[in-house]
Structure formats: structure tokens, C-alpha cells
mmCIF file of the N, C-alpha and C atoms, coordinates in Angstrom:
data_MODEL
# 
_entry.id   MODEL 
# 
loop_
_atom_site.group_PDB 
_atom_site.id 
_atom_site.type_symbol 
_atom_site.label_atom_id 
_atom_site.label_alt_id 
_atom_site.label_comp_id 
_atom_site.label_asym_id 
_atom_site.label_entity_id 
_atom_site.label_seq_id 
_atom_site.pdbx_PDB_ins_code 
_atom_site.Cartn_x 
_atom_site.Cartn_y 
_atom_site.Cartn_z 
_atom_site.occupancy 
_atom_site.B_iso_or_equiv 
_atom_site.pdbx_formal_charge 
_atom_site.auth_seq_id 
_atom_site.auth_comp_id 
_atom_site.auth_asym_id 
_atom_site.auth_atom_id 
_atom_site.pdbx_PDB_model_num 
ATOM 1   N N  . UNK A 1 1  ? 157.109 -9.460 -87.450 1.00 0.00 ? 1  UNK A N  1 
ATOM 2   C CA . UNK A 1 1  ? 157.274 -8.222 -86.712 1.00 0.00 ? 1  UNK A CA 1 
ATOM 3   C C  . UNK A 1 1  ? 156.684 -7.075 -87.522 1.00 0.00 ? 1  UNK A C  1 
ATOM 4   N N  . UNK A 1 2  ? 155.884 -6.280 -86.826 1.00 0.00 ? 2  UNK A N  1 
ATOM 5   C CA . UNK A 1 2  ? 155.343 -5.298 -87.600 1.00 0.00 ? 2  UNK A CA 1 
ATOM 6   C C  . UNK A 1 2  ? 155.644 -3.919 -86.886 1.00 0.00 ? 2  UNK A C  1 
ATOM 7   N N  . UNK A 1 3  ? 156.083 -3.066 -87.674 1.00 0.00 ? 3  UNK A N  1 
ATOM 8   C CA . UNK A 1 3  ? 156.564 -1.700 -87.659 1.00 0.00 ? 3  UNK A CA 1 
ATOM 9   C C  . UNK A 1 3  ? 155.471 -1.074 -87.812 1.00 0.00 ? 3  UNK A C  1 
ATOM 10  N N  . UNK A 1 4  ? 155.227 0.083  -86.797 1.00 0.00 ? 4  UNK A N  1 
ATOM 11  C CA . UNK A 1 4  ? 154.193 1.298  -87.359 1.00 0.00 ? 4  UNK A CA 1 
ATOM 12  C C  . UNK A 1 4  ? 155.298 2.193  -87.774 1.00 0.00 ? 4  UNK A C  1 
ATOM 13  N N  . UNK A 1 5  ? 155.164 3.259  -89.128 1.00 0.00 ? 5  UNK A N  1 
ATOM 14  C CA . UNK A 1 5  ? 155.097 3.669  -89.900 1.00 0.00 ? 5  UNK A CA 1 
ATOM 15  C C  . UNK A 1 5  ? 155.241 5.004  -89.429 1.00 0.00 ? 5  UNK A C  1 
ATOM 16  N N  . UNK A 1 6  ? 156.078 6.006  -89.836 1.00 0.00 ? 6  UNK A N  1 
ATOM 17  C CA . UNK A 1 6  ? 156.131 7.412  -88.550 1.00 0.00 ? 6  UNK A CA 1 
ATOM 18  C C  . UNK A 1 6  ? 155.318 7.873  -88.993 1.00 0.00 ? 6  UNK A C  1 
ATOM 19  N N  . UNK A 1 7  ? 154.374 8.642  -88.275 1.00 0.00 ? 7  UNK A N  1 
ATOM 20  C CA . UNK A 1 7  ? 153.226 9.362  -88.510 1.00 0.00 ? 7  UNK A CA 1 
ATOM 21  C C  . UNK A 1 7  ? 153.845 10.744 -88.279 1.00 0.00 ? 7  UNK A C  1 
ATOM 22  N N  . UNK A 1 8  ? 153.130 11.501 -89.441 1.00 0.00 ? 8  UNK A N  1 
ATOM 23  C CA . UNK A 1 8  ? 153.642 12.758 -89.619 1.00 0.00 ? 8  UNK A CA 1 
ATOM 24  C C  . UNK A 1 8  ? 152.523 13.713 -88.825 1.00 0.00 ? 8  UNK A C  1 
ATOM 25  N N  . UNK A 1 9  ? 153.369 14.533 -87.983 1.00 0.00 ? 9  UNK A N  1 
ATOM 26  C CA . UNK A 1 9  ? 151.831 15.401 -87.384 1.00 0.00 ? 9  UNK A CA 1 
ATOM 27  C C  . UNK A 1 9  ? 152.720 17.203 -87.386 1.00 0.00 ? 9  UNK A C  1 
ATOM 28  N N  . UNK A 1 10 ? 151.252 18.098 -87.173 1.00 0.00 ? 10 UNK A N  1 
ATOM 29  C CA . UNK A 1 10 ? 151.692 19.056 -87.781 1.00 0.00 ? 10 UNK A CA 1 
ATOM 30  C C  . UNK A 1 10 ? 151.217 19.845 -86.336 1.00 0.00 ? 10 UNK A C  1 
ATOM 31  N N  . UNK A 1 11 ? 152.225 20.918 -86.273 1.00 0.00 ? 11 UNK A N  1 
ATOM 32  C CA . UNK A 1 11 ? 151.834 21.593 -85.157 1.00 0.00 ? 11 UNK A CA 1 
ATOM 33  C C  . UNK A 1 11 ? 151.206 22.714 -85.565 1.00 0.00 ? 11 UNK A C  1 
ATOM 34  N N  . UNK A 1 12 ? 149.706 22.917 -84.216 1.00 0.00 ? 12 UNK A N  1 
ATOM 35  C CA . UNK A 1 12 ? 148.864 24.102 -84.513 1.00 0.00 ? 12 UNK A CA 1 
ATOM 36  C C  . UNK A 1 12 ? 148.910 25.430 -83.445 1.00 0.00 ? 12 UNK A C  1 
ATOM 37  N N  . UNK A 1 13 ? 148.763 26.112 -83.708 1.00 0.00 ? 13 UNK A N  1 
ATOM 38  C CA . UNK A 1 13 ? 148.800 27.545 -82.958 1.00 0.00 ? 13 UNK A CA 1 
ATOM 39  C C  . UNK A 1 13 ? 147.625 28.294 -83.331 1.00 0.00 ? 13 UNK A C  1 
ATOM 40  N N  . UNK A 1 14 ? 146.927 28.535 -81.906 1.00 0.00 ? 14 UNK A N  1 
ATOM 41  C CA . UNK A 1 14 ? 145.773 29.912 -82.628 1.00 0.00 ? 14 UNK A CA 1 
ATOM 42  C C  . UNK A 1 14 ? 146.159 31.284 -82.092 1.00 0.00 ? 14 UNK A C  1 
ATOM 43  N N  . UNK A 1 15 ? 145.780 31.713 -83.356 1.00 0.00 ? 15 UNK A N  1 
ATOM 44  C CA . UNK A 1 15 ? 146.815 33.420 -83.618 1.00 0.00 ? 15 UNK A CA 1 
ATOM 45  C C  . UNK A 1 15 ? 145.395 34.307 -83.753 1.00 0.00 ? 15 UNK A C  1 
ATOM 46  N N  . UNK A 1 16 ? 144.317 33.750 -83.389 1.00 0.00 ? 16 UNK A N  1 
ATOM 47  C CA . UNK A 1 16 ? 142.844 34.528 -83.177 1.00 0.00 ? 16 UNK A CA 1 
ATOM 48  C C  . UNK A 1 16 ? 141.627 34.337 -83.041 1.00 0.00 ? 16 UNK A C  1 
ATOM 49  N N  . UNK A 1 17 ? 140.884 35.346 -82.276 1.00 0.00 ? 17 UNK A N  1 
ATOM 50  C CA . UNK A 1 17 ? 140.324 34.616 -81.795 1.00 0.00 ? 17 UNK A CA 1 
ATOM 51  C C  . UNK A 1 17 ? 138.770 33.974 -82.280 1.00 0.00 ? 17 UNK A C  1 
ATOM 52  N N  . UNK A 1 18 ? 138.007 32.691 -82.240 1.00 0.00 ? 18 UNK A N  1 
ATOM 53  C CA . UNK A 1 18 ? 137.140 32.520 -82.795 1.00 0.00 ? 18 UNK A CA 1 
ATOM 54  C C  . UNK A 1 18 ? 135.975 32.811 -82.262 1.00 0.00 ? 18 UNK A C  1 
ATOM 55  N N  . UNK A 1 19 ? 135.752 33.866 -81.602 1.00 0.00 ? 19 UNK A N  1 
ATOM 56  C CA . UNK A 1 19 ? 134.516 34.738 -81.219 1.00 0.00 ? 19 UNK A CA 1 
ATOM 57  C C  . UNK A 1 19 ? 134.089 35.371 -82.156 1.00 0.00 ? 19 UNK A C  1 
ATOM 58  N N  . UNK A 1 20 ? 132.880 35.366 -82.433 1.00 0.00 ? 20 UNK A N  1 
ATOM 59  C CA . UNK A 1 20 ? 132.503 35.998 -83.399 1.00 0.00 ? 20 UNK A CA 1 
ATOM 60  C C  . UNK A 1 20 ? 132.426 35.599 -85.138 1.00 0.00 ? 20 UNK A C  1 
ATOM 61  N N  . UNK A 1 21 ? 132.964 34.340 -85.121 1.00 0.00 ? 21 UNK A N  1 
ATOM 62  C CA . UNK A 1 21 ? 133.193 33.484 -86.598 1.00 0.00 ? 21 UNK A CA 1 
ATOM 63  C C  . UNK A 1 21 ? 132.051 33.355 -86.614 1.00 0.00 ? 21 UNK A C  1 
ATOM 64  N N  . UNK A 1 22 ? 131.968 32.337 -87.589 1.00 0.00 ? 22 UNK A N  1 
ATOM 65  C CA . UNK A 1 22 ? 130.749 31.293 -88.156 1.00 0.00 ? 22 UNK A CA 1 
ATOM 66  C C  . UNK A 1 22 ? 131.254 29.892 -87.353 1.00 0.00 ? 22 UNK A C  1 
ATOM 67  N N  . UNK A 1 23 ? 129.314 29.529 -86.461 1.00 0.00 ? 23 UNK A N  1 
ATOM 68  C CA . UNK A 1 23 ? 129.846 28.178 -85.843 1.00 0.00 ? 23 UNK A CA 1 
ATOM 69  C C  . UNK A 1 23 ? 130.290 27.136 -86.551 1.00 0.00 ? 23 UNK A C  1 
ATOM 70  N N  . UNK A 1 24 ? 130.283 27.311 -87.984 1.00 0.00 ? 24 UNK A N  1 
ATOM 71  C CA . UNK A 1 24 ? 131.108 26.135 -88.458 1.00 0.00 ? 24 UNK A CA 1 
ATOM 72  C C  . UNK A 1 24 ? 132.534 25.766 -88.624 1.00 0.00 ? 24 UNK A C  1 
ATOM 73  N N  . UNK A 1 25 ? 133.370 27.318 -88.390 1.00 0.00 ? 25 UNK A N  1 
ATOM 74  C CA . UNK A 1 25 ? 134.600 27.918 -88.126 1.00 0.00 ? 25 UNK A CA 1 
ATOM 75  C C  . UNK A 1 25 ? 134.786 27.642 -86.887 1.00 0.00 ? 25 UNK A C  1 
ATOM 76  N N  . UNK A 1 26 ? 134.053 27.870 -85.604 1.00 0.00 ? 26 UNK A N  1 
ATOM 77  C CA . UNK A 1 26 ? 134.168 27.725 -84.178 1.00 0.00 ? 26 UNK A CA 1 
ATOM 78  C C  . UNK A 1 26 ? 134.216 26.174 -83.893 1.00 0.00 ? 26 UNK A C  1 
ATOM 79  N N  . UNK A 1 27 ? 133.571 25.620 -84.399 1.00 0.00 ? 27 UNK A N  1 
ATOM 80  C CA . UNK A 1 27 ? 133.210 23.959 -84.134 1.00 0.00 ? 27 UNK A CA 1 
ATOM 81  C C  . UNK A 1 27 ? 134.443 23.601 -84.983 1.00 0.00 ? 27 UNK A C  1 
ATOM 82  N N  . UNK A 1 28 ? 135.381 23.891 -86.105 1.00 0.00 ? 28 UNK A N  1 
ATOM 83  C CA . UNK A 1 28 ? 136.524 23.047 -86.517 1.00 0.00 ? 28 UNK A CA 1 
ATOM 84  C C  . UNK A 1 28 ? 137.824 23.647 -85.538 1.00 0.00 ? 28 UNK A C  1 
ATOM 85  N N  . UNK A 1 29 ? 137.303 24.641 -85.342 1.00 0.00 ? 29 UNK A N  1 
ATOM 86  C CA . UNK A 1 29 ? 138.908 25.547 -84.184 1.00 0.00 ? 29 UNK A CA 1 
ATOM 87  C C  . UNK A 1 29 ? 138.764 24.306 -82.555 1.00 0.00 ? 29 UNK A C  1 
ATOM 88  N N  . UNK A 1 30 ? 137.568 24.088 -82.310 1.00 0.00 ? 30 UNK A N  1 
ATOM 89  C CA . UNK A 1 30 ? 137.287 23.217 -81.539 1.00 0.00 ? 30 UNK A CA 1 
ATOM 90  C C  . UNK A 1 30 ? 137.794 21.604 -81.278 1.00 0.00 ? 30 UNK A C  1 
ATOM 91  N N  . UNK A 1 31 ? 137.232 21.474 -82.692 1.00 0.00 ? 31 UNK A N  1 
ATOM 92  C CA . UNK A 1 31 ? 137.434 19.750 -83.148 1.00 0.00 ? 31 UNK A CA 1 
ATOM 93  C C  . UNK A 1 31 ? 138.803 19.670 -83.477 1.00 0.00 ? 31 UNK A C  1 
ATOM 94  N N  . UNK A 1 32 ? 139.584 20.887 -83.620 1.00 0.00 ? 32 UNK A N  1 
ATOM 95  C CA . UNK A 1 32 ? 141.287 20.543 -83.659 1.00 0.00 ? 32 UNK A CA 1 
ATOM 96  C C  . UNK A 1 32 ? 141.670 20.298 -82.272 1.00 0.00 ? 32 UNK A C  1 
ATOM 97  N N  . UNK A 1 33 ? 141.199 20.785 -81.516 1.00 0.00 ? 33 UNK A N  1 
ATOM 98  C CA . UNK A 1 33 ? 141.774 20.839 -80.037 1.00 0.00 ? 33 UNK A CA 1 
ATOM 99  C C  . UNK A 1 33 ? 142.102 22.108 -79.356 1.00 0.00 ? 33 UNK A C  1 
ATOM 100 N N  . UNK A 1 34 ? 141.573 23.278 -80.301 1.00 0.00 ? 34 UNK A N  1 
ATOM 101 C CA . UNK A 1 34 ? 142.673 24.320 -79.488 1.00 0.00 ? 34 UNK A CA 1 
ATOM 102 C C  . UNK A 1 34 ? 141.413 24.585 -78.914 1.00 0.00 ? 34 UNK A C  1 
ATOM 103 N N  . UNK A 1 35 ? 141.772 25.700 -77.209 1.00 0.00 ? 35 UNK A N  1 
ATOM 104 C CA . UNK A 1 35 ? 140.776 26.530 -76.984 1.00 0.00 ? 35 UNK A CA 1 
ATOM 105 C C  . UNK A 1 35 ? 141.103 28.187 -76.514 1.00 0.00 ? 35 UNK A C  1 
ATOM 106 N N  . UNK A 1 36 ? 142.035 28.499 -76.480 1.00 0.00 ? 36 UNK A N  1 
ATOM 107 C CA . UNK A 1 36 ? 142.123 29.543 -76.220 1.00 0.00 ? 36 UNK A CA 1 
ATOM 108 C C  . UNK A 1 36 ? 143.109 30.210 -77.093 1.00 0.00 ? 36 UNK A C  1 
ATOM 109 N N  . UNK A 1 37 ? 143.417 31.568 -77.222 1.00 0.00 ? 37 UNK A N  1 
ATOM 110 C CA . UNK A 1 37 ? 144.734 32.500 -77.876 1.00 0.00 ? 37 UNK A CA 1 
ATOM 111 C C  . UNK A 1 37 ? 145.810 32.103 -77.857 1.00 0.00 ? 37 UNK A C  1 
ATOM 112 N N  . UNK A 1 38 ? 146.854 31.688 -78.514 1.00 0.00 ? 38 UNK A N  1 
ATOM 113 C CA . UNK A 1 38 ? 147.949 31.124 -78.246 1.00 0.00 ? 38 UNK A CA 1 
ATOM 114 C C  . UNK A 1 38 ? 148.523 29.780 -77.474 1.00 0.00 ? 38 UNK A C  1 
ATOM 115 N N  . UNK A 1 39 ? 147.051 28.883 -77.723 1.00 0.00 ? 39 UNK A N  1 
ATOM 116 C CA . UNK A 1 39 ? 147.044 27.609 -77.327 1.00 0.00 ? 39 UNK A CA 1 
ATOM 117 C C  . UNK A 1 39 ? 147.852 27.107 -78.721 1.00 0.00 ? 39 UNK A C  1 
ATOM 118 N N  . UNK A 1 40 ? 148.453 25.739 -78.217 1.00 0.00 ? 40 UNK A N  1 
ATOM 119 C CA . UNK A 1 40 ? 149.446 24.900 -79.547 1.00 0.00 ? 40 UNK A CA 1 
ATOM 120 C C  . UNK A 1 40 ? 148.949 23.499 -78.925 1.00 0.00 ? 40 UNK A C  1 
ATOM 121 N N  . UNK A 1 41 ? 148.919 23.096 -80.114 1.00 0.00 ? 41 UNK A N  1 
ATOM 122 C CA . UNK A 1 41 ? 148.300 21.586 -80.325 1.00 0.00 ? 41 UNK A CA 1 
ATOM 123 C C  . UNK A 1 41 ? 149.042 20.752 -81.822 1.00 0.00 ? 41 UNK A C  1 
ATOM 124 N N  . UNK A 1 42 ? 149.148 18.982 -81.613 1.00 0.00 ? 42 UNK A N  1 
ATOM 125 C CA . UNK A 1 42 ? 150.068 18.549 -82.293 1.00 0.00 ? 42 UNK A CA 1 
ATOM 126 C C  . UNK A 1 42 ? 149.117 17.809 -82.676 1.00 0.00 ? 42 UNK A C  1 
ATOM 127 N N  . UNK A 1 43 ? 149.037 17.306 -84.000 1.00 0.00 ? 43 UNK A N  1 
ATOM 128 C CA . UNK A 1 43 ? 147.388 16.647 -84.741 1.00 0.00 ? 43 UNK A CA 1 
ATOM 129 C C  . UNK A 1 43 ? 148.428 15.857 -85.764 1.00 0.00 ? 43 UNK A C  1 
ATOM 130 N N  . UNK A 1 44 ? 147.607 14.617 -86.336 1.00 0.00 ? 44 UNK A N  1 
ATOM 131 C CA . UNK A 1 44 ? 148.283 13.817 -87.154 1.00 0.00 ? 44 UNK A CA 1 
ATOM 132 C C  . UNK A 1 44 ? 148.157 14.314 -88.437 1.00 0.00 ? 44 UNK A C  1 
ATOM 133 N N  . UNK A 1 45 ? 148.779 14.297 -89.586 1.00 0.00 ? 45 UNK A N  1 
ATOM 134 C CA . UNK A 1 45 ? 148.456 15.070 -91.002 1.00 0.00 ? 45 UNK A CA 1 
ATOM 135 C C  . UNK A 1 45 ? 147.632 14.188 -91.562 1.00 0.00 ? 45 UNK A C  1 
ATOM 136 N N  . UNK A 1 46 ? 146.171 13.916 -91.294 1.00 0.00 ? 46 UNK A N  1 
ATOM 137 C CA . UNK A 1 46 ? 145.074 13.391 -92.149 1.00 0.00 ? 46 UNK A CA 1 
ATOM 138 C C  . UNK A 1 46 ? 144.180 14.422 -93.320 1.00 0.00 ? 46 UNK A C  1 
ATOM 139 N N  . UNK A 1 47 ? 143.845 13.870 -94.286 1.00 0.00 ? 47 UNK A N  1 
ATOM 140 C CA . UNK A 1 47 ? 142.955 14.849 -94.990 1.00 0.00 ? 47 UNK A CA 1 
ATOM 141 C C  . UNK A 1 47 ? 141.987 15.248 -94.955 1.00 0.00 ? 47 UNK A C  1 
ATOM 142 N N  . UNK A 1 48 ? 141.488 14.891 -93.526 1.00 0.00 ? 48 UNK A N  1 
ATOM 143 C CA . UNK A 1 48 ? 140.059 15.568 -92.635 1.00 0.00 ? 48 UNK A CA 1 
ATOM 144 C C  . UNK A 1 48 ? 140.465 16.496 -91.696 1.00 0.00 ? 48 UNK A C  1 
ATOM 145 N N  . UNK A 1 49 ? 141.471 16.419 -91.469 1.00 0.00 ? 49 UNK A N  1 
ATOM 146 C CA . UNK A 1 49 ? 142.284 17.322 -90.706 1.00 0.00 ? 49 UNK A CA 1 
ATOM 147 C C  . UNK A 1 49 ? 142.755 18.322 -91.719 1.00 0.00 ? 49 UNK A C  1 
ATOM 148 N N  . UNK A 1 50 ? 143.322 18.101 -92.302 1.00 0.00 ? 50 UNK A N  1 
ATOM 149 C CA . UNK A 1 50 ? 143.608 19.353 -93.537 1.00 0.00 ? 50 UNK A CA 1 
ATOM 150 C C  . UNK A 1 50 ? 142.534 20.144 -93.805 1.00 0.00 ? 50 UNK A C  1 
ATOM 151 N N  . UNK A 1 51 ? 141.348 19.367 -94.289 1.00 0.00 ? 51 UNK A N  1 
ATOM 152 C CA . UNK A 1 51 ? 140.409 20.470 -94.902 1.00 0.00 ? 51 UNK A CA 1 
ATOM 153 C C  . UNK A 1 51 ? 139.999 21.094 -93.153 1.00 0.00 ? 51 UNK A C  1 
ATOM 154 N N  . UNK A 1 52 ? 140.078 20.941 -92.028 1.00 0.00 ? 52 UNK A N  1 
ATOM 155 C CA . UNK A 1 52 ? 139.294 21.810 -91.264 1.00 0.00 ? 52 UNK A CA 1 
ATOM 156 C C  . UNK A 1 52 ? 140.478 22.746 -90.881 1.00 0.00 ? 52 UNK A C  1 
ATOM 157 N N  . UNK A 1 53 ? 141.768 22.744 -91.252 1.00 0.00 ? 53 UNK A N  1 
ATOM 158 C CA . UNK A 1 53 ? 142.847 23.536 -91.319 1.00 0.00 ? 53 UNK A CA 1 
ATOM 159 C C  . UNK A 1 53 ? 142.773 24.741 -92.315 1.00 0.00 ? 53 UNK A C  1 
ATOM 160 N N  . UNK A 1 54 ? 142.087 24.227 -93.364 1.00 0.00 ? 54 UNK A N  1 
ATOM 161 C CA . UNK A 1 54 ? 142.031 25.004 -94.177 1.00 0.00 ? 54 UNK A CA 1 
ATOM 162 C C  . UNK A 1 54 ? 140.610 26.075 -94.383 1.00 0.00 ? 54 UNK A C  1 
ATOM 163 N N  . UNK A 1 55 ? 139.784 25.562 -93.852 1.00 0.00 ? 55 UNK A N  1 
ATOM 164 C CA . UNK A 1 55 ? 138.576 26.262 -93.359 1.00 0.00 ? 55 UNK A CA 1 
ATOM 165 C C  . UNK A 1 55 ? 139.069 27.289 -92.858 1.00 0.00 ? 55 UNK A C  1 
ATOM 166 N N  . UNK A 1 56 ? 139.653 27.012 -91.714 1.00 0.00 ? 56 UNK A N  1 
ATOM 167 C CA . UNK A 1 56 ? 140.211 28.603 -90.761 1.00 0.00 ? 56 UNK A CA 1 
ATOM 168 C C  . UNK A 1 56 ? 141.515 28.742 -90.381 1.00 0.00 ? 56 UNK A C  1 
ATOM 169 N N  . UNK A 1 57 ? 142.365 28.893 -92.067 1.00 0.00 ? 57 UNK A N  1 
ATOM 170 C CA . UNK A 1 57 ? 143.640 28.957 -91.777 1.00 0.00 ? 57 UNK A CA 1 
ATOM 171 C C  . UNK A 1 57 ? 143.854 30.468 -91.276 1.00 0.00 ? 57 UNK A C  1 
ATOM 172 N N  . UNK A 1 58 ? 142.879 31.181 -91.601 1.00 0.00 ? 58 UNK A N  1 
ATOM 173 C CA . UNK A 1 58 ? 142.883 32.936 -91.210 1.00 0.00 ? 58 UNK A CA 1 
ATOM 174 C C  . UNK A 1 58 ? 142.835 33.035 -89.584 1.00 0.00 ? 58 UNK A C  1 
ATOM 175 N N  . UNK A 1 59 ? 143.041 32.210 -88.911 1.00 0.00 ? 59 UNK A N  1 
ATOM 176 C CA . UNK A 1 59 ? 143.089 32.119 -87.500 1.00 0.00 ? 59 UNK A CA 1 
ATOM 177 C C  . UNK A 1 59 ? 144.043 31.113 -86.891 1.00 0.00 ? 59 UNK A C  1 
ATOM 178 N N  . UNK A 1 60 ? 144.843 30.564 -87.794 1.00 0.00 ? 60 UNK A N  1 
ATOM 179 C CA . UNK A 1 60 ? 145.788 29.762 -87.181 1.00 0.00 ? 60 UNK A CA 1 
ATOM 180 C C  . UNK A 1 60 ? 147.365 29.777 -87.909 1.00 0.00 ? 60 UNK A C  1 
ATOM 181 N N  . UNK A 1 61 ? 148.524 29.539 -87.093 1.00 0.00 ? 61 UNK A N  1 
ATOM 182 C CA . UNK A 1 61 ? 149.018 29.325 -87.659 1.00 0.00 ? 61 UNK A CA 1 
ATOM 183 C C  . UNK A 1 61 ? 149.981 27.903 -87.494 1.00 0.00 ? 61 UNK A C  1 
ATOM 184 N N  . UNK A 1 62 ? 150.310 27.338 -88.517 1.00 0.00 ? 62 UNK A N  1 
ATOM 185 C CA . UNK A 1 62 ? 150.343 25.959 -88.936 1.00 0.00 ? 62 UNK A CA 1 
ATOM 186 C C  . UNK A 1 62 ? 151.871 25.630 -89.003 1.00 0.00 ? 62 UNK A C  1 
ATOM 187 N N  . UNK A 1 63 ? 152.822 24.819 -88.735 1.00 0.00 ? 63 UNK A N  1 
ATOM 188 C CA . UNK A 1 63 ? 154.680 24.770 -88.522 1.00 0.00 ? 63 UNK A CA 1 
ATOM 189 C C  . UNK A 1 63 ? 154.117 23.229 -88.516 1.00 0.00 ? 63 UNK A C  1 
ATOM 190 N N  . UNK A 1 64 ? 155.103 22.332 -89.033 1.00 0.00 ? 64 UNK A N  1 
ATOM 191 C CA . UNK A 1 64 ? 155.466 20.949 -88.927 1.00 0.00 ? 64 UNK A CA 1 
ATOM 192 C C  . UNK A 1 64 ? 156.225 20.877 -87.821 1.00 0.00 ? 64 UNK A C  1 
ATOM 193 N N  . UNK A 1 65 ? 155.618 19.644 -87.332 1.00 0.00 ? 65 UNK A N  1 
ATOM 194 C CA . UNK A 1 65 ? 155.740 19.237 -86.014 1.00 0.00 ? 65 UNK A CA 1 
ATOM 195 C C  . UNK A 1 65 ? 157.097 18.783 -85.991 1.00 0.00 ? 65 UNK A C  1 
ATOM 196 N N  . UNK A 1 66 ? 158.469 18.875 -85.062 1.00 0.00 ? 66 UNK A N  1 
ATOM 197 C CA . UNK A 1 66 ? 159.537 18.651 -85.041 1.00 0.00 ? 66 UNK A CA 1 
ATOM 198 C C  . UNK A 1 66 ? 159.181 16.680 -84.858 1.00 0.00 ? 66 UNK A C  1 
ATOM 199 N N  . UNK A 1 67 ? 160.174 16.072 -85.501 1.00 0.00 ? 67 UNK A N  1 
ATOM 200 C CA . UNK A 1 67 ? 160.555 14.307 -85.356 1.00 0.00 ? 67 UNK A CA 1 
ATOM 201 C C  . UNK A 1 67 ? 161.163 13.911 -84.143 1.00 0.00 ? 67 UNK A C  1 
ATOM 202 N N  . UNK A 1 68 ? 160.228 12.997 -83.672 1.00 0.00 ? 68 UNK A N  1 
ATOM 203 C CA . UNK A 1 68 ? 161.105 12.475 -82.270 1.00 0.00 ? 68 UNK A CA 1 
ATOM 204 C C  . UNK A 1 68 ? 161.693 11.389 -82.747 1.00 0.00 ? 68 UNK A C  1 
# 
């Protein structure tokens, strides 16, 4: 019997807007999932995911995802 393992995911919020960034800022606000102002999105905590979190943390803000 094999158990998956709880996957930890982190909840995202965009708190601004990415008009006007750098498309490499626009293309990771993208590739997270959000698209609009005050869109929230729930992403798994990978470390490819981190660094594009951290690219444009000046536009998001970041809360751990509550455990089901």
C-alpha cells in the first residue's frame, strides 16, 4: 500500500498590478496562475515555484495554504 505524502501548497494573492513590469515578471505572474487584481491561487511548494515567487514578491502576497 502506498501513501502519497501531504503536499504542502502555498496560497497566492496578487496585490498589483503586472502592467507595465518586465515580461519576465509578467510571464512568472502568469505561469503561477494568477490573472487579474486580487485573483488567489493555491500552487504546490516546489523550488521552481519559489524562485518565480520570489522574482515578483513586490506584487504578491504569499499565506500558507490552510490543511485539508
Amino acid at each position: 500500500m502506498s501513501r502519497k505524502a501531504a503536499v504542502k501548497k502555498i496560497r497566492l494573492r496578487l496585490i498589483k498590478s503586472d502592467s507595465g513590469r518586465l515580461k519576465k515578471h509578467q510571464a512568472c505572474v502568469r505561469g503561477l496562475g494568477l490573472r487579474r487584481i486580487g485573483h488567489e491561487v493555491e500552487v504546490v511548494d516546489t523550488p521552481s515555484v519559489r524562485g518565480m515567487i520570489n522574482q515578483v514578491n513586490y506584487l504578491l502576497e504569499v499565506s500558507e495554504a490552510p490543511a485539508k
